[in-house]
mmCIF entry with sequence, helices, sheets and N, C-alpha, C, O atoms, coordinates in Angstrom:
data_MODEL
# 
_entry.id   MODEL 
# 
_entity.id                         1 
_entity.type                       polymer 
_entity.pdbx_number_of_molecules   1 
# 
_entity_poly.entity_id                      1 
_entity_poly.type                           'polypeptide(L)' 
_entity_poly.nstd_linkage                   no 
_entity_poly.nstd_monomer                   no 
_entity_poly.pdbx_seq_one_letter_code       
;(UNK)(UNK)(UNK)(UNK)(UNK)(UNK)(UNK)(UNK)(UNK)(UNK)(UNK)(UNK)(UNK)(UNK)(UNK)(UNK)
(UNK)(UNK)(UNK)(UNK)(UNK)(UNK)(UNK)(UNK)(UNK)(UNK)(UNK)(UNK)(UNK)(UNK)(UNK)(UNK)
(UNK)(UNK)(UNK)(UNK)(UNK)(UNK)(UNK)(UNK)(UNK)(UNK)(UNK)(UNK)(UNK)(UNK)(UNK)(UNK)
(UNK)(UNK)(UNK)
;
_entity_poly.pdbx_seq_one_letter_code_can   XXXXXXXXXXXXXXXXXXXXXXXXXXXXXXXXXXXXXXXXXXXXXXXXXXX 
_entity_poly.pdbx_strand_id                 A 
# 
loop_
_entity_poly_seq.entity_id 
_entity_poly_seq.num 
_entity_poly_seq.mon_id 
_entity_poly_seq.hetero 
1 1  UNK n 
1 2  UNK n 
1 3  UNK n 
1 4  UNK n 
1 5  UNK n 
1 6  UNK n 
1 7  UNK n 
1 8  UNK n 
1 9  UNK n 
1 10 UNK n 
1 11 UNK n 
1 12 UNK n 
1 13 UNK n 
1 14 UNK n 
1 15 UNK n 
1 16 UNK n 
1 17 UNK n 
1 18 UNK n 
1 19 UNK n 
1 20 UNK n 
1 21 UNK n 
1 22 UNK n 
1 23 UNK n 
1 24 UNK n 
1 25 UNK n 
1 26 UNK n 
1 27 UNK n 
1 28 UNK n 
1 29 UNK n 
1 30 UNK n 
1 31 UNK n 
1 32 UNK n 
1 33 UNK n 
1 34 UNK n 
1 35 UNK n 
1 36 UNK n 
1 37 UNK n 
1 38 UNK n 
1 39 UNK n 
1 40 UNK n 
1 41 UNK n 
1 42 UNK n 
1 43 UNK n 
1 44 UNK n 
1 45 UNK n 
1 46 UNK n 
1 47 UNK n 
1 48 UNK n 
1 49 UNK n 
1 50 UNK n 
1 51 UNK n 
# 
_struct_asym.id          A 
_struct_asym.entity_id   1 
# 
loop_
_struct_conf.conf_type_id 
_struct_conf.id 
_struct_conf.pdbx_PDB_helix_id 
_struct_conf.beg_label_comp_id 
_struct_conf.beg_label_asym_id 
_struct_conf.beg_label_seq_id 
_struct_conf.pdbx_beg_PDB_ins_code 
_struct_conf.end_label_comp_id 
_struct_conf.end_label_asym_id 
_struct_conf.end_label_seq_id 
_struct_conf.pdbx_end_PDB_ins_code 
_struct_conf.beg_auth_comp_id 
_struct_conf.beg_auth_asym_id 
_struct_conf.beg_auth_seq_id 
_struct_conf.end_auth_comp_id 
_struct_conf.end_auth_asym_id 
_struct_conf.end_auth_seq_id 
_struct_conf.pdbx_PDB_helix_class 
_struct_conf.details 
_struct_conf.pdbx_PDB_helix_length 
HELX_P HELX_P1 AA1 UNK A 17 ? UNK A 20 ? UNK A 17 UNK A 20 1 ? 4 
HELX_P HELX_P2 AA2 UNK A 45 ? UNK A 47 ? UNK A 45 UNK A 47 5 ? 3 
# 
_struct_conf_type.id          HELX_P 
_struct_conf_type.criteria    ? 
_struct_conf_type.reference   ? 
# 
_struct_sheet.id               AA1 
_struct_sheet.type             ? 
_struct_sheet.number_strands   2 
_struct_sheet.details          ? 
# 
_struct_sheet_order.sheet_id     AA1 
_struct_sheet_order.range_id_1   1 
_struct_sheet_order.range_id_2   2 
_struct_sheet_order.offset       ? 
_struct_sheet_order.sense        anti-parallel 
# 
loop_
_struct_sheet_range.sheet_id 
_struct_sheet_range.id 
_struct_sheet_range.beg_label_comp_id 
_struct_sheet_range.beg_label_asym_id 
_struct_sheet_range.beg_label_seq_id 
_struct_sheet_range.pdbx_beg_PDB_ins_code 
_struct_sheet_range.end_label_comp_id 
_struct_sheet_range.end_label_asym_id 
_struct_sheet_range.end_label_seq_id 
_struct_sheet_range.pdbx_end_PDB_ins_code 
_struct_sheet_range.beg_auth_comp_id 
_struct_sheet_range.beg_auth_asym_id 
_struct_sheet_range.beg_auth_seq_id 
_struct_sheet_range.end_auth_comp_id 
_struct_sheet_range.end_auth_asym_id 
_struct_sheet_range.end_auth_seq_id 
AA1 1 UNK A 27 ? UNK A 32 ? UNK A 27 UNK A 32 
AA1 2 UNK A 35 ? UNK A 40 ? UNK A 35 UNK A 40 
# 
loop_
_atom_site.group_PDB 
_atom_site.id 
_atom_site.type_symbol 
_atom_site.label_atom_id 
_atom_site.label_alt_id 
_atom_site.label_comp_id 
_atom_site.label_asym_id 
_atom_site.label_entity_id 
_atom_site.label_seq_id 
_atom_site.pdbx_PDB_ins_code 
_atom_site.Cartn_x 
_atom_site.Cartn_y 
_atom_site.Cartn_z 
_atom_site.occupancy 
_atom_site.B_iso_or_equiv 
_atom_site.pdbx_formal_charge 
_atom_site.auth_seq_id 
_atom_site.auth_comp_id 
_atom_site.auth_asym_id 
_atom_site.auth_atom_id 
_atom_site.pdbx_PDB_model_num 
ATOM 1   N N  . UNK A 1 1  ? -240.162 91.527 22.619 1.00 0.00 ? 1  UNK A N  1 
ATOM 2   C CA . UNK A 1 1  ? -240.006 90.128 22.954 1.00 0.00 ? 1  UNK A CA 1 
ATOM 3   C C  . UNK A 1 1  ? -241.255 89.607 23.650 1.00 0.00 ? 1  UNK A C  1 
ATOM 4   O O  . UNK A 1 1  ? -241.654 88.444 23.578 1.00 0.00 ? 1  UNK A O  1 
ATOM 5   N N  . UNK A 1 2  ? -241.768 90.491 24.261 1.00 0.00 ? 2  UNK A N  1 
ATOM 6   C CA . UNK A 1 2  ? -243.031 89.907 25.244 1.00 0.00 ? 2  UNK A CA 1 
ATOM 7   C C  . UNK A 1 2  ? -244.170 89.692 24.254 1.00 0.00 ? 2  UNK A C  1 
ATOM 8   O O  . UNK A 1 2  ? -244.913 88.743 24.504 1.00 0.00 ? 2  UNK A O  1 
ATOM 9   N N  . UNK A 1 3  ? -244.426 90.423 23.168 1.00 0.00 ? 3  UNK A N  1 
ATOM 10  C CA . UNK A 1 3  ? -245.580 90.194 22.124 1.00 0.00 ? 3  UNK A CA 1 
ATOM 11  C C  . UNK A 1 3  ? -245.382 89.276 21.650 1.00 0.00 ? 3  UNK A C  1 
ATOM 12  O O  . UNK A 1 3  ? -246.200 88.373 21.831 1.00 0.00 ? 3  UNK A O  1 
ATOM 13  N N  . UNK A 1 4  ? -244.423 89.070 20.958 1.00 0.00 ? 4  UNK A N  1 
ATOM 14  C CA . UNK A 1 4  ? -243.962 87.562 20.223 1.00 0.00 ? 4  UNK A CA 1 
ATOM 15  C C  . UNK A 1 4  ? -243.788 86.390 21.104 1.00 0.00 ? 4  UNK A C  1 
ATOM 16  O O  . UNK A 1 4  ? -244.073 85.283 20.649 1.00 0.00 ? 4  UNK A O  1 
ATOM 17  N N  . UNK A 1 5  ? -243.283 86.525 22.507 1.00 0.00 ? 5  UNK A N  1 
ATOM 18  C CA . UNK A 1 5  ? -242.918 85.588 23.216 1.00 0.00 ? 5  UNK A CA 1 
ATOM 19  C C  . UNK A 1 5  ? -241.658 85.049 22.919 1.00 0.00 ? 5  UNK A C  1 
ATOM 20  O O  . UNK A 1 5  ? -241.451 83.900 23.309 1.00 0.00 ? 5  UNK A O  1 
ATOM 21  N N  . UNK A 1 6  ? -240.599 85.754 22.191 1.00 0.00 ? 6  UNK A N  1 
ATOM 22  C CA . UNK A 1 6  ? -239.779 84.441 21.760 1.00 0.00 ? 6  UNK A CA 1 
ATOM 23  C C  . UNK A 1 6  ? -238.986 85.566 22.704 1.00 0.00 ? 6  UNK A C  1 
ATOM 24  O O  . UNK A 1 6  ? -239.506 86.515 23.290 1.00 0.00 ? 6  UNK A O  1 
ATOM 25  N N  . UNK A 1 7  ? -237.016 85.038 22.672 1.00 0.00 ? 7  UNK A N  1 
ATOM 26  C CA . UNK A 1 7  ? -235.984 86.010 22.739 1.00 0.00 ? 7  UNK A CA 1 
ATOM 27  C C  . UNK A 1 7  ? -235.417 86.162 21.463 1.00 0.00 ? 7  UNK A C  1 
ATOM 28  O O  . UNK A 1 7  ? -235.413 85.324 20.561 1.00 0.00 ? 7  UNK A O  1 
ATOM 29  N N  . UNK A 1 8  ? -234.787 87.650 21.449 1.00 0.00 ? 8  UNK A N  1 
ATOM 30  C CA . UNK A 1 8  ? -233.910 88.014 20.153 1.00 0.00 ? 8  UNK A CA 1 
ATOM 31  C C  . UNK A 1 8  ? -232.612 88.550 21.036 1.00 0.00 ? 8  UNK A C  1 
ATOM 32  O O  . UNK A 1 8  ? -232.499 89.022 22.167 1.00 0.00 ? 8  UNK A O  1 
ATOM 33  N N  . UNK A 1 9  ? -231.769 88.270 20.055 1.00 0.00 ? 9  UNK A N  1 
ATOM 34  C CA . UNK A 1 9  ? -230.339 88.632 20.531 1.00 0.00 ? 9  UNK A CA 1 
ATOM 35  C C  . UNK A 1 9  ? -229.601 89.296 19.452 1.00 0.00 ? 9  UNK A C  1 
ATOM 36  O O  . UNK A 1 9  ? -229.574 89.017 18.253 1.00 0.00 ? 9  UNK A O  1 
ATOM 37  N N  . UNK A 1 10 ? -229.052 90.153 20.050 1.00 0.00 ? 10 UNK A N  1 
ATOM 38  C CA . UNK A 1 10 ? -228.241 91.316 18.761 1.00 0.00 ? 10 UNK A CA 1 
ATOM 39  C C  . UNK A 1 10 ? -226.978 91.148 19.026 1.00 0.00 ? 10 UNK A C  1 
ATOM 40  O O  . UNK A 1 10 ? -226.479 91.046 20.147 1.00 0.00 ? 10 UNK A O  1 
ATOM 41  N N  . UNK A 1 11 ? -226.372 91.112 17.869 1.00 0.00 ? 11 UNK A N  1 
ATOM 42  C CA . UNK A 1 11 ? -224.843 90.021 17.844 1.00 0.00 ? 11 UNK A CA 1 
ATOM 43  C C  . UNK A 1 11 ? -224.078 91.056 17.308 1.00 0.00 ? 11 UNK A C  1 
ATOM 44  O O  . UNK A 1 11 ? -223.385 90.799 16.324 1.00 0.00 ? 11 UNK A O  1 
ATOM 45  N N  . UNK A 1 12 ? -224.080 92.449 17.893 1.00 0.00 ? 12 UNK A N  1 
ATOM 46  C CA . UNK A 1 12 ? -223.282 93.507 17.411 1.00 0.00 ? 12 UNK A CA 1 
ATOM 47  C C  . UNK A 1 12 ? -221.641 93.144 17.297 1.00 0.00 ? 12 UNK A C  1 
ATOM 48  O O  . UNK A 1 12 ? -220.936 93.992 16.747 1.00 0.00 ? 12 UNK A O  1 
ATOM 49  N N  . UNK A 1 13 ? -221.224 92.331 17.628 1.00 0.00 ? 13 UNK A N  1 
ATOM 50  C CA . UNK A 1 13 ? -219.699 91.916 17.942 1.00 0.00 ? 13 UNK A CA 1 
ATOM 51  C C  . UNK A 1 13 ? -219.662 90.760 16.821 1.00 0.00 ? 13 UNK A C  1 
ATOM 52  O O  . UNK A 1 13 ? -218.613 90.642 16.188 1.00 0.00 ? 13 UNK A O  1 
ATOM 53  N N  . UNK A 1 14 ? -220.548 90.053 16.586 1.00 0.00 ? 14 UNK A N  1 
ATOM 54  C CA . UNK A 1 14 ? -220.046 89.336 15.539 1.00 0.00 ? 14 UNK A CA 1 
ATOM 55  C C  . UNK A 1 14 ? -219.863 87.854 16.185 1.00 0.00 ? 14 UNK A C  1 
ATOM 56  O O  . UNK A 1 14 ? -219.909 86.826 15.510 1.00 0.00 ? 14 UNK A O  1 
ATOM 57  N N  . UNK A 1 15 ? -219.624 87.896 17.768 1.00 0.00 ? 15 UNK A N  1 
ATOM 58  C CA . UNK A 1 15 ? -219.621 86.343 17.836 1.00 0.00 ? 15 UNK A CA 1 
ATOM 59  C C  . UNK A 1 15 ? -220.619 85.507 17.822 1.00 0.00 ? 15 UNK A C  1 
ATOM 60  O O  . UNK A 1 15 ? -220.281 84.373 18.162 1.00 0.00 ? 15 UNK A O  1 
ATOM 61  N N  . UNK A 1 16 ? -222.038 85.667 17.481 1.00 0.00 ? 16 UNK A N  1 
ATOM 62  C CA . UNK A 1 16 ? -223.002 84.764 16.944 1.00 0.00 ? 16 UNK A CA 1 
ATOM 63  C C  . UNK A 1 16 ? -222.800 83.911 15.972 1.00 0.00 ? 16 UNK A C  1 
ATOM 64  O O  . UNK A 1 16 ? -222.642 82.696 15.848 1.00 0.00 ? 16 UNK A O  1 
ATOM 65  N N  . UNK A 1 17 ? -222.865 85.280 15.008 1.00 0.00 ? 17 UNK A N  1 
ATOM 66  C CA . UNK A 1 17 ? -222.966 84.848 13.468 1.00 0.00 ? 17 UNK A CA 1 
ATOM 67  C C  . UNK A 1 17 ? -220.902 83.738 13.200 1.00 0.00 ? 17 UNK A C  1 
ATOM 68  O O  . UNK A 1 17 ? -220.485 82.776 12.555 1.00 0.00 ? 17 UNK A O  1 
ATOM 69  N N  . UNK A 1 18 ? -220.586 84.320 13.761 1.00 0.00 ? 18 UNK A N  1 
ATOM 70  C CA . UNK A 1 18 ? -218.986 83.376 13.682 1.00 0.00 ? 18 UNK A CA 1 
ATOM 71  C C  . UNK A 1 18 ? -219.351 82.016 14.301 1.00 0.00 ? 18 UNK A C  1 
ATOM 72  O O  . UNK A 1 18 ? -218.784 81.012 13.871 1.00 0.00 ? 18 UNK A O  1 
ATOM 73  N N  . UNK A 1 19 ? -220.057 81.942 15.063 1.00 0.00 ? 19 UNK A N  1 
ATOM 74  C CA . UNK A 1 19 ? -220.292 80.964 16.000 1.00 0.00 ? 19 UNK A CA 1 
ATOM 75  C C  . UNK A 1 19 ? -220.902 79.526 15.329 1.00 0.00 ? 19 UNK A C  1 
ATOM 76  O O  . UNK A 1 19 ? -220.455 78.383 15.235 1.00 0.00 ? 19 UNK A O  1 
ATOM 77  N N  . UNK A 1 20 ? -222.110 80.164 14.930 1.00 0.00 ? 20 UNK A N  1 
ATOM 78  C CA . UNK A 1 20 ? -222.709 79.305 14.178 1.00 0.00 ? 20 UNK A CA 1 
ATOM 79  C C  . UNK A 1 20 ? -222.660 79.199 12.360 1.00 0.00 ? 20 UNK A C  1 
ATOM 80  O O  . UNK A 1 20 ? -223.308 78.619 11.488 1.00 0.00 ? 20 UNK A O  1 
ATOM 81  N N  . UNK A 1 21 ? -221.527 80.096 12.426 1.00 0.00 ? 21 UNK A N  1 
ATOM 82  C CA . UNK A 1 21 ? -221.637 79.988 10.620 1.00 0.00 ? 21 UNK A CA 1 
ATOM 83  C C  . UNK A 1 21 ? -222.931 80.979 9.592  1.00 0.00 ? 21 UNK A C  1 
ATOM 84  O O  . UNK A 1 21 ? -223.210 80.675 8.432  1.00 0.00 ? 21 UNK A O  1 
ATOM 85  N N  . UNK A 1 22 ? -223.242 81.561 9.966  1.00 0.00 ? 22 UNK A N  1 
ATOM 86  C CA . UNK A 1 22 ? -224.906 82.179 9.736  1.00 0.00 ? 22 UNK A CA 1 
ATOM 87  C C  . UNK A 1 22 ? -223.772 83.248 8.643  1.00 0.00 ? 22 UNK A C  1 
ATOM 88  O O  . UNK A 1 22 ? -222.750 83.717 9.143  1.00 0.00 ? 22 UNK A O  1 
ATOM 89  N N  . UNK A 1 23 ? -224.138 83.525 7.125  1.00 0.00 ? 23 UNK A N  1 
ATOM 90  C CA . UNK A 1 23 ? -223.555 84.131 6.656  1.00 0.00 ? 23 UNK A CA 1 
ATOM 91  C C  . UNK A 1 23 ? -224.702 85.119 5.913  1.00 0.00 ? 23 UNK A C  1 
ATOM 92  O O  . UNK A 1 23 ? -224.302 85.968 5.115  1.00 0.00 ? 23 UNK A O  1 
ATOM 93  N N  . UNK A 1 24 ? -225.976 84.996 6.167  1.00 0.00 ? 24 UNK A N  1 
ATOM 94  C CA . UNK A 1 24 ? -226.900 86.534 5.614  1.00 0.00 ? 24 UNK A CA 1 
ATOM 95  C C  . UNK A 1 24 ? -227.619 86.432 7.032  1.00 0.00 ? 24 UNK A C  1 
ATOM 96  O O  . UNK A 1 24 ? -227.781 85.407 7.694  1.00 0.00 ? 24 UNK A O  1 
ATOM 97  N N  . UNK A 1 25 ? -228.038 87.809 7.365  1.00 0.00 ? 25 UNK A N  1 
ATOM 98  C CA . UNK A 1 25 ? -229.194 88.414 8.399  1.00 0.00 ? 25 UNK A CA 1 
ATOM 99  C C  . UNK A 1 25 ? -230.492 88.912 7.789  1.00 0.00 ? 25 UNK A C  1 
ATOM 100 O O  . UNK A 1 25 ? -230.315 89.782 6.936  1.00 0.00 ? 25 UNK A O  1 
ATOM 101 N N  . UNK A 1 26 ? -231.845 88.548 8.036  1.00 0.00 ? 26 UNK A N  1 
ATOM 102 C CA . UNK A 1 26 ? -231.954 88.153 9.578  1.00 0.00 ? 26 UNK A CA 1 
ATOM 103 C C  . UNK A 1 26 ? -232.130 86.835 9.288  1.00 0.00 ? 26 UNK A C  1 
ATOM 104 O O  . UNK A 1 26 ? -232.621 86.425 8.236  1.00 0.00 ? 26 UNK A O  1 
ATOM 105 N N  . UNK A 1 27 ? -231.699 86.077 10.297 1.00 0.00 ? 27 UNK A N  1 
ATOM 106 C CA . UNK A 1 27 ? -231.664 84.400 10.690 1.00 0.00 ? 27 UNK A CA 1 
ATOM 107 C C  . UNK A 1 27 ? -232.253 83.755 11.627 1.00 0.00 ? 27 UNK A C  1 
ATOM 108 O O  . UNK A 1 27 ? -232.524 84.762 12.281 1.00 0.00 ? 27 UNK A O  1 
ATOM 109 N N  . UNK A 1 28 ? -232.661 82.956 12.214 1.00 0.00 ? 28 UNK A N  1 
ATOM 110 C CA . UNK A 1 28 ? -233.193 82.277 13.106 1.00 0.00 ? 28 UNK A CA 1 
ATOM 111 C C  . UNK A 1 28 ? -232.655 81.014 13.452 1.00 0.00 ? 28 UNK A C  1 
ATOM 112 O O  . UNK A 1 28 ? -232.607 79.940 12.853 1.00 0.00 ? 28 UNK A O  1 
ATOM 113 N N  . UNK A 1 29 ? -232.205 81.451 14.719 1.00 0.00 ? 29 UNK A N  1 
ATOM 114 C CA . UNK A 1 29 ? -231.350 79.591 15.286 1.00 0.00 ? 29 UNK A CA 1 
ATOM 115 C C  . UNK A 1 29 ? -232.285 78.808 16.323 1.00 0.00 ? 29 UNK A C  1 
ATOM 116 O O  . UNK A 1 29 ? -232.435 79.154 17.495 1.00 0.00 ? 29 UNK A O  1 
ATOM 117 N N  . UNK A 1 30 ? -232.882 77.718 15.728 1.00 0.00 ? 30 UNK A N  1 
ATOM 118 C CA . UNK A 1 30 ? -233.363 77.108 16.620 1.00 0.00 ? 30 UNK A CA 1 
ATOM 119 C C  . UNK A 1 30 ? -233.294 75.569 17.198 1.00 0.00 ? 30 UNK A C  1 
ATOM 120 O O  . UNK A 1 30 ? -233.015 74.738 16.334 1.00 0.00 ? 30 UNK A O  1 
ATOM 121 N N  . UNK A 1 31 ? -233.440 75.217 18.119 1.00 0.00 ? 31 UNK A N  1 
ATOM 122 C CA . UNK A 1 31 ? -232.867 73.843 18.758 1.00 0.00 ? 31 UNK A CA 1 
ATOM 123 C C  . UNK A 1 31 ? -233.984 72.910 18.332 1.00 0.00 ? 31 UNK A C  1 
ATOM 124 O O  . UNK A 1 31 ? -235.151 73.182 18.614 1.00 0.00 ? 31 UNK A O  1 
ATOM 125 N N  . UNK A 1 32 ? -233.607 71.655 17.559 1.00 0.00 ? 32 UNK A N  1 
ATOM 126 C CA . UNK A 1 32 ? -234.562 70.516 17.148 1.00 0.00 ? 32 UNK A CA 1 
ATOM 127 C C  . UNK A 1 32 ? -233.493 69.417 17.503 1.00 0.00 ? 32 UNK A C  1 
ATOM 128 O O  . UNK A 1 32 ? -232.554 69.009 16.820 1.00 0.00 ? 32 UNK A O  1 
ATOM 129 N N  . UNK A 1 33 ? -234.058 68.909 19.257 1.00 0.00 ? 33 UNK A N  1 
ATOM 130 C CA . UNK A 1 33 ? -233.690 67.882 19.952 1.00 0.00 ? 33 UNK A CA 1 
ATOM 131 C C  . UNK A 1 33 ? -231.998 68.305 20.046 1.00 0.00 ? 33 UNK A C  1 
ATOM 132 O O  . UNK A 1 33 ? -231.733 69.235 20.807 1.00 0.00 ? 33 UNK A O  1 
ATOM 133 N N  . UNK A 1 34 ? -231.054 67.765 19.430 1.00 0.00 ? 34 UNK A N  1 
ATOM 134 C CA . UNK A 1 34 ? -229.870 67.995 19.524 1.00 0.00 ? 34 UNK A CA 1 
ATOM 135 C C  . UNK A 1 34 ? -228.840 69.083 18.532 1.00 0.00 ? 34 UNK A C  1 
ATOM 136 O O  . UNK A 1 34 ? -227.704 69.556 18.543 1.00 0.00 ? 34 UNK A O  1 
ATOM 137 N N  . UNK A 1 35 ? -230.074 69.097 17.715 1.00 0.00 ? 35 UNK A N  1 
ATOM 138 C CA . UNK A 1 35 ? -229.303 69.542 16.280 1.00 0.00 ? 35 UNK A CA 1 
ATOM 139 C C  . UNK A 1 35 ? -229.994 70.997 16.652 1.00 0.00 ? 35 UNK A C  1 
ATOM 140 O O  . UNK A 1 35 ? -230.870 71.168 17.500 1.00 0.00 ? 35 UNK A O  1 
ATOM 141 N N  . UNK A 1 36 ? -229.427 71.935 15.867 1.00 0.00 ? 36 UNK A N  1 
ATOM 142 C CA . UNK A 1 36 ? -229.573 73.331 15.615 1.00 0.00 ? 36 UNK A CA 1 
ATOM 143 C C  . UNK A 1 36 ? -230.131 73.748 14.242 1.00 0.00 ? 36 UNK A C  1 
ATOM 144 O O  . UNK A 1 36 ? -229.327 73.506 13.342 1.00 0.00 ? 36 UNK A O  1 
ATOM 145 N N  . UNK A 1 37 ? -230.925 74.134 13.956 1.00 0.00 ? 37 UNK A N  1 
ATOM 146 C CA . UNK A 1 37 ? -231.630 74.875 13.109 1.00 0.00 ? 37 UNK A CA 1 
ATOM 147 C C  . UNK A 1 37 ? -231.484 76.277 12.988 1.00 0.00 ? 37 UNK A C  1 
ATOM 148 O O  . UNK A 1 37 ? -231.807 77.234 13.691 1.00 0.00 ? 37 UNK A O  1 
ATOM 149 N N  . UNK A 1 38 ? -230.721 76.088 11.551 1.00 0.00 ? 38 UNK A N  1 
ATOM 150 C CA . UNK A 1 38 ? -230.428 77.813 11.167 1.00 0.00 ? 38 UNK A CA 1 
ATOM 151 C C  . UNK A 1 38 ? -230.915 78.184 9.861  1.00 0.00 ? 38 UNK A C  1 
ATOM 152 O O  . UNK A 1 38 ? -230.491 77.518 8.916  1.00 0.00 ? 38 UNK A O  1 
ATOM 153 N N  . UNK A 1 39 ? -232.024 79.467 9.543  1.00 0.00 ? 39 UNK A N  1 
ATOM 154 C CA . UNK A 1 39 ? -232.716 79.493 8.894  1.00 0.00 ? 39 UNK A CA 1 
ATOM 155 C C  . UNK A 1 39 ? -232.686 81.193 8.628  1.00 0.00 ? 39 UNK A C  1 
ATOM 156 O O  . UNK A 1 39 ? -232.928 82.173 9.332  1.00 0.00 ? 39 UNK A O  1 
ATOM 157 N N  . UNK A 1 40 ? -232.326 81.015 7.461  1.00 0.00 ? 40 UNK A N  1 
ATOM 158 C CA . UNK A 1 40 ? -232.204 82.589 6.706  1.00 0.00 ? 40 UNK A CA 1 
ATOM 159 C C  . UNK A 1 40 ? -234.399 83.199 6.502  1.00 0.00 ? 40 UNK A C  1 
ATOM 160 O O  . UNK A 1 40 ? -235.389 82.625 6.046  1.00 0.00 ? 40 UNK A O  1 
ATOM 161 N N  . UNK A 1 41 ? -234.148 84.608 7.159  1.00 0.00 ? 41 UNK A N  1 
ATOM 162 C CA . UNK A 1 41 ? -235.544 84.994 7.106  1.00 0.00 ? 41 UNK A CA 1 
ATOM 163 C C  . UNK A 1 41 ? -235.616 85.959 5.800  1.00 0.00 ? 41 UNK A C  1 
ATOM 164 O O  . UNK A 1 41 ? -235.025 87.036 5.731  1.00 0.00 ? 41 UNK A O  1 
ATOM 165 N N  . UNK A 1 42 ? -236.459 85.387 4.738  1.00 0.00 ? 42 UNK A N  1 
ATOM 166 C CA . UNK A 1 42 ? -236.201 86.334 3.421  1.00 0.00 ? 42 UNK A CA 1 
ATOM 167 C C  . UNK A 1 42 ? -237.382 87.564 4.127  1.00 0.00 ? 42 UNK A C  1 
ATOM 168 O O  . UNK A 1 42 ? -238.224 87.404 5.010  1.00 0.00 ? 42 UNK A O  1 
ATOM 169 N N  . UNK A 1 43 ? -236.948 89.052 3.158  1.00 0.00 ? 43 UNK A N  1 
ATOM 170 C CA . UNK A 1 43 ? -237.722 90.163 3.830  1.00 0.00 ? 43 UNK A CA 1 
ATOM 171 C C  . UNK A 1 43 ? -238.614 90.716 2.588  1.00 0.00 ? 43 UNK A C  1 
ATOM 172 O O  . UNK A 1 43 ? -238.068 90.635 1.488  1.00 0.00 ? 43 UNK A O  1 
ATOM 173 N N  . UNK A 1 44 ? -239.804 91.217 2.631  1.00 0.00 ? 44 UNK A N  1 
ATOM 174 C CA . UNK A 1 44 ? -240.137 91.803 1.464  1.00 0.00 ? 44 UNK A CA 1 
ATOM 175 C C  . UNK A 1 44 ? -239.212 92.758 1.102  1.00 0.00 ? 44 UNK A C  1 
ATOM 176 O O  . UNK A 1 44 ? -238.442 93.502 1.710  1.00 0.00 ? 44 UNK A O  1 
ATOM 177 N N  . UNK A 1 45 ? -239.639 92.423 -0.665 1.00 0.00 ? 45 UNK A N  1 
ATOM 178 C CA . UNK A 1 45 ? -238.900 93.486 -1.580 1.00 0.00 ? 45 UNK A CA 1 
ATOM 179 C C  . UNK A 1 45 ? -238.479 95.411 -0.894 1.00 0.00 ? 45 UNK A C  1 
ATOM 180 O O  . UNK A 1 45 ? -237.394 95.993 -0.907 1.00 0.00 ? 45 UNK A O  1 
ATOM 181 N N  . UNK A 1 46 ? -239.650 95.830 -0.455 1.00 0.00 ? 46 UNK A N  1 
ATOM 182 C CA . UNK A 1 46 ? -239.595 97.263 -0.349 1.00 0.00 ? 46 UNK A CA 1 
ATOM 183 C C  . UNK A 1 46 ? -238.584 97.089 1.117  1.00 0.00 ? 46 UNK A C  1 
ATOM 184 O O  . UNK A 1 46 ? -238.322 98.271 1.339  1.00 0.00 ? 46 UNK A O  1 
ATOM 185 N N  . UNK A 1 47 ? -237.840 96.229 2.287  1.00 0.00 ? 47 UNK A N  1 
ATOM 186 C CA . UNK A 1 47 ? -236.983 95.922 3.310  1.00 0.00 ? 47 UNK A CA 1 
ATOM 187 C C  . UNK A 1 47 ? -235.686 96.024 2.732  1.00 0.00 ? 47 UNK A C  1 
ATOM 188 O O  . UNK A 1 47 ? -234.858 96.491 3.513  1.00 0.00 ? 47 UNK A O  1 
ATOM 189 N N  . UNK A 1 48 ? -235.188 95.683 1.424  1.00 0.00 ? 48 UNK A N  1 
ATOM 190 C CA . UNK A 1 48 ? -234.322 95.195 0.790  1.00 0.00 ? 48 UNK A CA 1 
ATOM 191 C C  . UNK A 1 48 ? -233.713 96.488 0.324  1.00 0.00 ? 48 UNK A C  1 
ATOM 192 O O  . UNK A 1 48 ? -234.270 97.344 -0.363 1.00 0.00 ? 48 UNK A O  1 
ATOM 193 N N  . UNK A 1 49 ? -232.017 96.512 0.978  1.00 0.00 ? 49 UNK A N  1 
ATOM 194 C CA . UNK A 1 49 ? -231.504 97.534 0.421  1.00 0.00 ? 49 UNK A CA 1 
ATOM 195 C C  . UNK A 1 49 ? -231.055 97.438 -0.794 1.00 0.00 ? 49 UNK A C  1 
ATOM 196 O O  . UNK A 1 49 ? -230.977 96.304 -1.267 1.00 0.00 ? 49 UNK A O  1 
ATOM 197 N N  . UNK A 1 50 ? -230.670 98.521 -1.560 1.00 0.00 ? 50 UNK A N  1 
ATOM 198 C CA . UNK A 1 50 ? -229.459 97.950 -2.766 1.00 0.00 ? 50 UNK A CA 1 
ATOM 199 C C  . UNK A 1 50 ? -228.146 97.946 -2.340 1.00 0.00 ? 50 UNK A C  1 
ATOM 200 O O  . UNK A 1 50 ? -227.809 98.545 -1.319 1.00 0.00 ? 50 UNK A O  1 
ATOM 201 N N  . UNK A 1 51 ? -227.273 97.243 -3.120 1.00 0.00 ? 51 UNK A N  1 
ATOM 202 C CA . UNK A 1 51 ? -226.121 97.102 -2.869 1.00 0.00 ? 51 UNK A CA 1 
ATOM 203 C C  . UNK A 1 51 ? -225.161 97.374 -3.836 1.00 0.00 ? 51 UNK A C  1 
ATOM 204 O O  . UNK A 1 51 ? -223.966 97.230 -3.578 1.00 0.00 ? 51 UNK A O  1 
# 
């Protein structure tokens, strides 16, 4: 967190992602004035499990 400067939060319980609706990881929620910004982070190919 200190390199990047930002905070990250790990939502092992699930009430994040319930919270705000966020239905793929990893995501990014961020505040623009009143509104919330939620933004799916695509990962390179070789990150990507199969399913």
């Amino acid at each position: 967190m200190k390199a990047r400067q930002r905070r990250f939060y790990f939502d092992q319980g699930g009430k994040l992602t319930d919270r705000f609706g966020i239905r793929s990881v990893p995501a990014r929620v961020r505040q623009q004035g009143r509104l919330l910004e939620i933004s799916e982070i695509a990962l390179p190919p070789k990150w990507r499990t199969a399913q």
